[in-house]
C-alpha positions in Angstrom: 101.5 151.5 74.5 99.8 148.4 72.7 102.7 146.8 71.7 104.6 148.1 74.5 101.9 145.7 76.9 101.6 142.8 74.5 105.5 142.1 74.7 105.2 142.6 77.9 102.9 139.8 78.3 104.5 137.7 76.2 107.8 137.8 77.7 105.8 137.4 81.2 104.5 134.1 79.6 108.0 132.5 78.4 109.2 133.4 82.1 106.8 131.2 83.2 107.2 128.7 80.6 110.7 128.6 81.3 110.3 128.5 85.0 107.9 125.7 84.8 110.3 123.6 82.6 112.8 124.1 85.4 110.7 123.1 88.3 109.3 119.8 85.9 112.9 119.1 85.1 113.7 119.1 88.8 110.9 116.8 89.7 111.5 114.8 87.2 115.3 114.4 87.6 114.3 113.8 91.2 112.0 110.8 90.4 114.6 109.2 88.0 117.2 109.5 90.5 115.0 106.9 93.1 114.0 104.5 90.0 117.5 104.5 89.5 118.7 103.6 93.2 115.4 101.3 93.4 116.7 99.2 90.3 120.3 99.2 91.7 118.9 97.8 95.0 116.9 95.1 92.6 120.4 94.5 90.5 122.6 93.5 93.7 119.5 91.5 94.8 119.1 89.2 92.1 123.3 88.9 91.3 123.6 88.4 95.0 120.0 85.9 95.4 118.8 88.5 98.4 115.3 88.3 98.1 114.9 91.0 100.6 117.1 93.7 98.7 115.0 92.8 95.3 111.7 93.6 97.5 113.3 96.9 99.4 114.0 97.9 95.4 111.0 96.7 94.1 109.0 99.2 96.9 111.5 102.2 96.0 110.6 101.5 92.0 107.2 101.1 92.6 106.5 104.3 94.7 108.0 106.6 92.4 106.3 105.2 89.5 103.2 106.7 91.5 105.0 110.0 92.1 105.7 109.9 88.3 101.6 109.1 88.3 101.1 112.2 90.8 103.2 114.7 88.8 101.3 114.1 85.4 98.2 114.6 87.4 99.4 118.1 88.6 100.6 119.2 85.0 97.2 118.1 83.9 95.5 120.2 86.8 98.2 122.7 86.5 95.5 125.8 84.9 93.8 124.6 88.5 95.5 125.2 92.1 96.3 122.0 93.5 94.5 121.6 96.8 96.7 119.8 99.2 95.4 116.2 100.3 96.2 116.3 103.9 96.1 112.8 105.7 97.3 111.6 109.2 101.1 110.0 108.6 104.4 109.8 110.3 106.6 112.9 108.7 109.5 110.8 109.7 108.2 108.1 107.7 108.1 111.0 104.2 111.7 111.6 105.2 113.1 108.3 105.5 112.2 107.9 101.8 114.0 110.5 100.1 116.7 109.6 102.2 116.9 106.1 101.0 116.0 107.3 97.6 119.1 109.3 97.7 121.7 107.2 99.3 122.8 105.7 96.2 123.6 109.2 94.8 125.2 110.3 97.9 127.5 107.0 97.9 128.0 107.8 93.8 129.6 111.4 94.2 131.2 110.5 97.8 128.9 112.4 100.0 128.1 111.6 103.9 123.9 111.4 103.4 122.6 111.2 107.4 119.2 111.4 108.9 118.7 112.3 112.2 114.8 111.7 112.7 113.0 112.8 116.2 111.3 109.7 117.9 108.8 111.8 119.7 107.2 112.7 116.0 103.3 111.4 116.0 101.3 111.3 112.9 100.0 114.9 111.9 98.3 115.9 109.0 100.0 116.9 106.4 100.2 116.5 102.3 102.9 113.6 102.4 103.2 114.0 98.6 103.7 117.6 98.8 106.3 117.5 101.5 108.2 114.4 99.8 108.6 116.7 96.7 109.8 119.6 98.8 111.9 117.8 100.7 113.3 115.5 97.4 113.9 118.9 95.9 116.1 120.3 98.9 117.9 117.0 99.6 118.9 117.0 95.7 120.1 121.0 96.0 122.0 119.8 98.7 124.1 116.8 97.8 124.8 118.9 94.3 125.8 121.4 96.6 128.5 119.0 98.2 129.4 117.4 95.5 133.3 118.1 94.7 133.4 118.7 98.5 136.1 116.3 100.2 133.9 115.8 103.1 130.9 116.4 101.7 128.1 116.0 104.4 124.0 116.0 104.2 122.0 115.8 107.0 118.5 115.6 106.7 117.0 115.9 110.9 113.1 116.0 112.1 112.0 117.7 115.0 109.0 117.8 116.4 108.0 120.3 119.8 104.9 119.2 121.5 104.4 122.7 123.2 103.7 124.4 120.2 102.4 121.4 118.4 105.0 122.5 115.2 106.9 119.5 113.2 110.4 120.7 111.5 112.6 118.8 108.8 116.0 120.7 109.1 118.2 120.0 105.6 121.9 121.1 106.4 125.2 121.0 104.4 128.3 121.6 104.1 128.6 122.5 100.6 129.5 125.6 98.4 126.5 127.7 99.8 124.1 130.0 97.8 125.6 133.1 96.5 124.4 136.1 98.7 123.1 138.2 95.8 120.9 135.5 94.9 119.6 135.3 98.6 117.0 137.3 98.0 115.4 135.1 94.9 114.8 132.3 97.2 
């Protein structure tokens, strides 16, 4: 029964060893993929002299070198639950970034990325670092998703109903869909 518990721990461990190699991985990919579109913005800029495409770059760059900042903090606090650091922003504004972060990937593999952003949103509290990951994470599932689609179509959409005081981000595509048998995993 010993031996029977300790493998059973141990293969618990490298299940979640594995699985938090995935999730880094995912982050990580994510955050490259906006460096990369921020220094392709900054490339056109300077070949082209357009100051203001070199400063639109240099803002995308320089935000996710603080998300690559943020995600080192979490692995460091990762024995630790991270509390989430709510603060009063526009969720449209959190959304407009990954979307420009991943227009230059959607243009690269001939997807249709739109956003469709409610104007009626007002700053709530939320964890915009949190909800940029999420979001990066599902926008990225979604254009791979679409990918050798012909008409491959993204759209990210807010919306926000002031009865119930609830904020949504909708991710929709027209891609290859997740397997029903692995439905239940989500």
């Amino acid at each position: 029964d010993t031996r029977h518990y300790q493998a059973k721990v141990q293969f618990e461990r490298q299940a979640a060893v594995g699985q938090t190699i995935t999730t880094l991985s995912h982050d990580i990919k994510n955050i490259l993929q906006g460096i990369k579109g921020g220094s392709h913005l900054i490339e056109m800029g300077l070949s082209g002299g357009e100051e203001d495409q070199v400063r639109r770059g240099w803002r995308i760059v320089n935000k996710n070198q603080n998300k690559i900042y943020n995600l080192v903090m979490d692995m460091l606090t990762f024995a630790k639950d991270r509390e989430p650091a709510f603060e009063s922003c526009n969720l449209n504004d959190v959304v407009s970034e990954v979307v420009e972060l991943m227009e230059q990937r959607a243009e690269e593999i001939g997807v249709k990325l739109q956003s469709l952003l409610d104007n009626s949103m007002p700053p709530i509290a939320i964890d915009p670092e949190a909800i940029h990951r999420a979001v990066l994470n599902i926008v990225s599932n979604a254009l791979d998703a679409t990918e050798n689609k012909e008409h491959g179509i993204v759209q990210v959409r807010t919306q926000y109903d002031p009865a119930q005081f609830t904020a949504r981000i909708h991710v929709q595509d027209n891609g290859v869909g997740i397997p029903r048998e692995e439905l239940a995993n989500l």
